[in-house]
N, C-alpha and C positions, 0 to 999 in steps of 0.2 A: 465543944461542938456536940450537939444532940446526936442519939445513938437515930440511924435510919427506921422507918417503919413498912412494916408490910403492905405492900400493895396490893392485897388481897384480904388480909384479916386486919392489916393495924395492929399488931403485934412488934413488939421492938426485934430489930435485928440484929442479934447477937456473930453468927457463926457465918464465916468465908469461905465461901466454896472454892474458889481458885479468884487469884491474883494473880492478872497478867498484866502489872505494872502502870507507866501513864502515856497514853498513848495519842495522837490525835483522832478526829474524829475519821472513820474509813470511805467516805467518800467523797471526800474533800481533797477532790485530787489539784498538782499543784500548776501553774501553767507556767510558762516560762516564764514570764516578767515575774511571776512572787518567788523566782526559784529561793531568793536569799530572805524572804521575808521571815518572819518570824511564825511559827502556825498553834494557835491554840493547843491545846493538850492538857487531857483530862483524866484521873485515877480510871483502870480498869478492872475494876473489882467488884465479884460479886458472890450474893449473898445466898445463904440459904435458910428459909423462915422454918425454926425448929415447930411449930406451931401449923402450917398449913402445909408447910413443904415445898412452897413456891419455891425457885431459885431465881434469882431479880438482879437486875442493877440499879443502884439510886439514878433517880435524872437529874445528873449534872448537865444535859443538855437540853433547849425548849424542842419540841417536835420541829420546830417553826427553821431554827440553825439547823436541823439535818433535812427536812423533808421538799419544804419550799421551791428548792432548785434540786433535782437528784439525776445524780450522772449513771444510776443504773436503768436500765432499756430491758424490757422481759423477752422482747421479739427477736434479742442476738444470741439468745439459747436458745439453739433449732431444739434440743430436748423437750425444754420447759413449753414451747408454746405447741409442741405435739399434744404433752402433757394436759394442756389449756383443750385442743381439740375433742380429745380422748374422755376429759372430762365433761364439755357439753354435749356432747352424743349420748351419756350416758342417762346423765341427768335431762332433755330431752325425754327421752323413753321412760325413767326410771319416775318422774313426775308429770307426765302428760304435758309439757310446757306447749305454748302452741299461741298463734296469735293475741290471744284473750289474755294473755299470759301478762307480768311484768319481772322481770330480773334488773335485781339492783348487786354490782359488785363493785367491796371497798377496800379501795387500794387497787384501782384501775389500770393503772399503771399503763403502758403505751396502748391500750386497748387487744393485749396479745389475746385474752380470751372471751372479751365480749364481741369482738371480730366476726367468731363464730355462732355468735348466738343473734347478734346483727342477721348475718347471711342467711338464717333460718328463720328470718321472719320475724323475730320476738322480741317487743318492745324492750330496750336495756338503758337503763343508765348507768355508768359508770362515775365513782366517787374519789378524786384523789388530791392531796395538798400539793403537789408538785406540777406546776402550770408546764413546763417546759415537754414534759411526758405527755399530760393531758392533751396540749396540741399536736402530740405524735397522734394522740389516740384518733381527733377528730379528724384527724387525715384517713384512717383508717373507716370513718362514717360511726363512731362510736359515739352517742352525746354522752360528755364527761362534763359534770359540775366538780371544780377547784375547791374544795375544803376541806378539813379535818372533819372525821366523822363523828359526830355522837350522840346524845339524845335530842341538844339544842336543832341541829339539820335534821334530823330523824323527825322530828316533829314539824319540823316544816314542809317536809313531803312529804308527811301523813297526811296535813291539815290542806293541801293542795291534789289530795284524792289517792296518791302516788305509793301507797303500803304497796310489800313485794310480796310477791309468789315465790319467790326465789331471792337468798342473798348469797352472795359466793365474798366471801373472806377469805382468801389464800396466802399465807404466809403477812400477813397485818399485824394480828392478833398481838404475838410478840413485840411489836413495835410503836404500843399504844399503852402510857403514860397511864392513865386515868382507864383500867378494866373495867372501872364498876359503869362509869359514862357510857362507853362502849356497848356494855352488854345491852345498859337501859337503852340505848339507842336499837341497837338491833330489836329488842323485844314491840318498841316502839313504831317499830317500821314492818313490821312482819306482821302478814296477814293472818286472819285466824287459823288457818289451815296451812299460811306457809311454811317453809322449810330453809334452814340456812344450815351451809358447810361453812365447816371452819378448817382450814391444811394450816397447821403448825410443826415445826420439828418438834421431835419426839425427845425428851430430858433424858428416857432410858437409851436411847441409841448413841446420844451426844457422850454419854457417859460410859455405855459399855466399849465403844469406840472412838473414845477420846477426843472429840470434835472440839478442842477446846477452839480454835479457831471461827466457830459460830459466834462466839460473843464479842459483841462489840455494841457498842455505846447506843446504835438505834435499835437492836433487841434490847427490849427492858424488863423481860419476863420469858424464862425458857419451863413449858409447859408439861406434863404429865399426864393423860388421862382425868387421873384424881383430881388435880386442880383445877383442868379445867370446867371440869362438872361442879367441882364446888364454885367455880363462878358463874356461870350460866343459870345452876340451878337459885341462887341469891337472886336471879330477877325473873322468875318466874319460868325459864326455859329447860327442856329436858334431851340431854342427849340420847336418842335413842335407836342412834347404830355409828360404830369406828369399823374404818379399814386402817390398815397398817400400809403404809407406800413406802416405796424406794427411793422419792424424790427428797432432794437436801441431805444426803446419808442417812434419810429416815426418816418420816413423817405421819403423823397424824391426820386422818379424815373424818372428823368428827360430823355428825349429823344429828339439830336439833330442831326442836318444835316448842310450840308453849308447851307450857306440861300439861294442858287440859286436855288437848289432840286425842280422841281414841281412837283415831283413824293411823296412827301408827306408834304399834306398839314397843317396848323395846330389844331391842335382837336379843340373842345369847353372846354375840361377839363382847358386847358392854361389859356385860359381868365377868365373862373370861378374859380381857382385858386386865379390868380393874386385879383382878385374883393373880394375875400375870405380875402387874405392878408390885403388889404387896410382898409377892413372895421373891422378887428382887431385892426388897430390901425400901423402897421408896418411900415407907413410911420408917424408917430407922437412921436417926444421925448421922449415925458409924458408915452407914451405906457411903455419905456424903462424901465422909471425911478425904477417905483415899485418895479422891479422884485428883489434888491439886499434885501431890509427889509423880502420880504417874504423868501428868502434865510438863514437870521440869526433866522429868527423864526423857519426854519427847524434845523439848530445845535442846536438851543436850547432843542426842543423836542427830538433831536435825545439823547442829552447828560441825559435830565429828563429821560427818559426809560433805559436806560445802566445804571445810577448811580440807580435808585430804585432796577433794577434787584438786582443788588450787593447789598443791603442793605438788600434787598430778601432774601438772599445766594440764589439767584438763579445763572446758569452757561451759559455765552452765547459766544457761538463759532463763526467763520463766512464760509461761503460758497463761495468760489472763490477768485481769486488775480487781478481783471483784474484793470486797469486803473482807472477808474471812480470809484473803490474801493477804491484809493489808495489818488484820490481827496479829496472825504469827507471823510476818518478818519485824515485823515493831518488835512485839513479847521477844523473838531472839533474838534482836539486834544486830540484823543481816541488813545489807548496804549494797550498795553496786561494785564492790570489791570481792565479793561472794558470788552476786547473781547482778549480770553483767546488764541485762533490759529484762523488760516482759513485755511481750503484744497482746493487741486485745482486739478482737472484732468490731468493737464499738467507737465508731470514729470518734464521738465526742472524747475520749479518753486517750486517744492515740494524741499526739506532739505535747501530753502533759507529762507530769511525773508524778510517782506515788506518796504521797501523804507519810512523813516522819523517813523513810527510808530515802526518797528523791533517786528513787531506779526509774528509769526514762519506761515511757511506753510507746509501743514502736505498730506500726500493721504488722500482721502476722507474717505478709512477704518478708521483714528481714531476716526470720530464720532460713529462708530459706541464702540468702547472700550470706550470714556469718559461719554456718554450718557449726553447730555448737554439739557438746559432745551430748551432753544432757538437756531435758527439756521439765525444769521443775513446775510441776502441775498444779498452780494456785486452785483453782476452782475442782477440786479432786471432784468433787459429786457430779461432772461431767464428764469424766475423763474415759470416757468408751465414747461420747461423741468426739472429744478433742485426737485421743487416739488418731480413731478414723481420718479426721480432717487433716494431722500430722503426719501420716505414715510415710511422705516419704522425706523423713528427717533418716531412714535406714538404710538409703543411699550411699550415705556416710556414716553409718555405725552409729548415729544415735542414739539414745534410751532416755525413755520417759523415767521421772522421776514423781513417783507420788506418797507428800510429805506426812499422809495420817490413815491410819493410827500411827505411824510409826515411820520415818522414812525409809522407803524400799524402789529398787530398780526394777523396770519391767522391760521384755524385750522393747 
């Protein structure tokens, strides 16, 4: 078999960033009737390009098997769709949007934040492969056209009048096979003067906080600063200002223009960024290397606390279904012997089971009927809303349990 190539330069893939074994895909949750079927399952392993510095996984899987039908909902994280408000307010002000306006956002998803830009008046369309979401969106009044994005559509809504003033790409980016299509597409569809964000998680956060549980099979590219400029700027676009956000255990808010724009110039945040990256270490192998040992030292500790509990007779439930949940109990080979259900706000997910592990998922009312001692926090990057919405799991002596960087107990 042919060594993989970079999805960014085309460079052979030599060196593995971490191996978290073969796993099924994380959102293919399971429903009763297939409880005994057999479920696809695929290498999770991935790479890091000594040459661009991307960190990648080969697509063993089409967009089409993950994205088509997606059982994730953005509007059941009261966080993420504040986040969504917080962010057209901003941009609103921050770019004069206003009737005359047009915002196009790809990877629509149930319409959590074009909702917002709807109610303010401003022409929006939303773009996304997953029909089942898109008709959440238009219950919401958002028009959402069903596709994968990329230069082929981009060009068809250019040539139908329809270039954006605004593109909002939040958390996509990673989840898009084909970068270079992408980027052309955006370049493509973005008006001379427009502006697109791009919210990606951040490679140096995943790594300095061992997020190993972010990878999984529909990220197919975990981002940088640096690389992402080297992709943007390969099709004519120039990033010319980053925030640094809290959202995802840490993300990226990139903000581009053609590179012709002198209408905005680029901040000082860019460079001190970029200067930030390097002196991490993100352009050096060795940086890499580490990161998979400190990895297997987390399944370790994750497995030492679960297996004492049980010898405890103590009882530990889990909180959430989401993806990155669905990573690390696969990668440690936690079962319903360990961690007994999880609930999940999102009904579509509730009476099925989790994908390779087969932990039931439950509404969040059963914790309150089992009263379990611990409450292990799949979706940790929420976990001050989930908190809150749990608290009185302390009724009964309770404690949250949250699995990363490291597993630890909290009141």
């Amino acid at each position: 078999m042919s060594a993989p190539r970079c999805r960014l330069c085309a460079a052979v893939l030599h060196d593995t960033f971490v191996d978290l074994g073969v796993t099924p895909l994380c959102e293919q949750y399971v429903s009763a009737e297939r409880y005994d079927d057999a479920e696809p399952m695929y290498p999770l392993r991935s790479y890091v390009c000594r040459s661009c510095y991307l960190v990648q996984l080969e697509a063993l899987v089409s967009p089409a098997d993950i994205f088509t039908e997606y059982a994730y909902f953005s509007s059941y994280a009261h966080t993420w769709v504040a986040h969504a408000r917080r962010y057209t307010a901003m941009a609103i002000a921050r770019f004069g949007l206003d009737r005359t306006r047009f915002v196009v956002e790809i990877g629509s998803n149930d319409g959590y934040l074009l909702q917002h830009v709807v109610a303010a008046g401003i022409p929006a369309l939303g773009i996304d492969p997953a029909a089942n979401v898109a008709a959440a969106a238009r219950e919401k009044n958002v028009p959402t056209l069903v596709a994968f994005f990329g230069e082929a559509v981009a060009r068809v809504l250019a040539a139908e009048g329809r270039r954006a003033d605004l593109i909002v790409a939040n958390n996509v980016l990673a989840q898009v096979p084909d970068l270079h299509d992408f980027a052309r597409g955006i370049a493509a569809l973005l008006q001379p003067h427009g502006v697109v964000t791009i919210e990606v998680p951040h490679l140096l956060r995943l790594m300095q906080e061992n997020q190993f549980d972010t990878i999984y099979h529909e990220h197919f590219s975990y981002f940088s600063l640096l690389t992402a400029q080297r992709l943007l700027a390969e099709h004519g676009l120039r990033c010319f200002d980053v925030e640094q956000l809290a959202t995802h255990g840490g993300s990226l808010r990139l903000y581009a223009c053609h590179a012709g724009n002198p209408a905005l110039p680029t901040s000082a945040a860019v460079g001190a960024l970029e200067r930030h990256e390097r002196a991490a270490g993100l352009t050096r192998m060795e940086r890499y290397a580490a990161f998979a040992e400190r990895v297997q030292e987390t399944k370790r500790a994750i497995l030492d606390f679960l297996i004492a509990a049980k010898r405890d007779g103590r009882t530990v439930v889990g909180y959430g279904a989401p993806g990155k949940g669905n990573t690390l109990l696969n990668y440690c080979g936690v079962r319903a012997d360990l961690i007994a259900y999880t609930v999940d706000l999102n009904p579509y997910k509730q009476g099925k089971f989790l994908p390779g592990t087969r932990i039931p998922i439950h509404a969040p009312a059963r914790i309150a009927e089992t009263r379990p001692d611990y409450l292990f926090v799949l979706p940790w990057n929420l976990k001050d809303e989930i908190m809150a919405q749990m608290r009185g799991i302390a009724a009964w002596g309770g404690r949250f349990v949250i699995p990363i960087p490291a597993p630890h107990v909290l009141p």
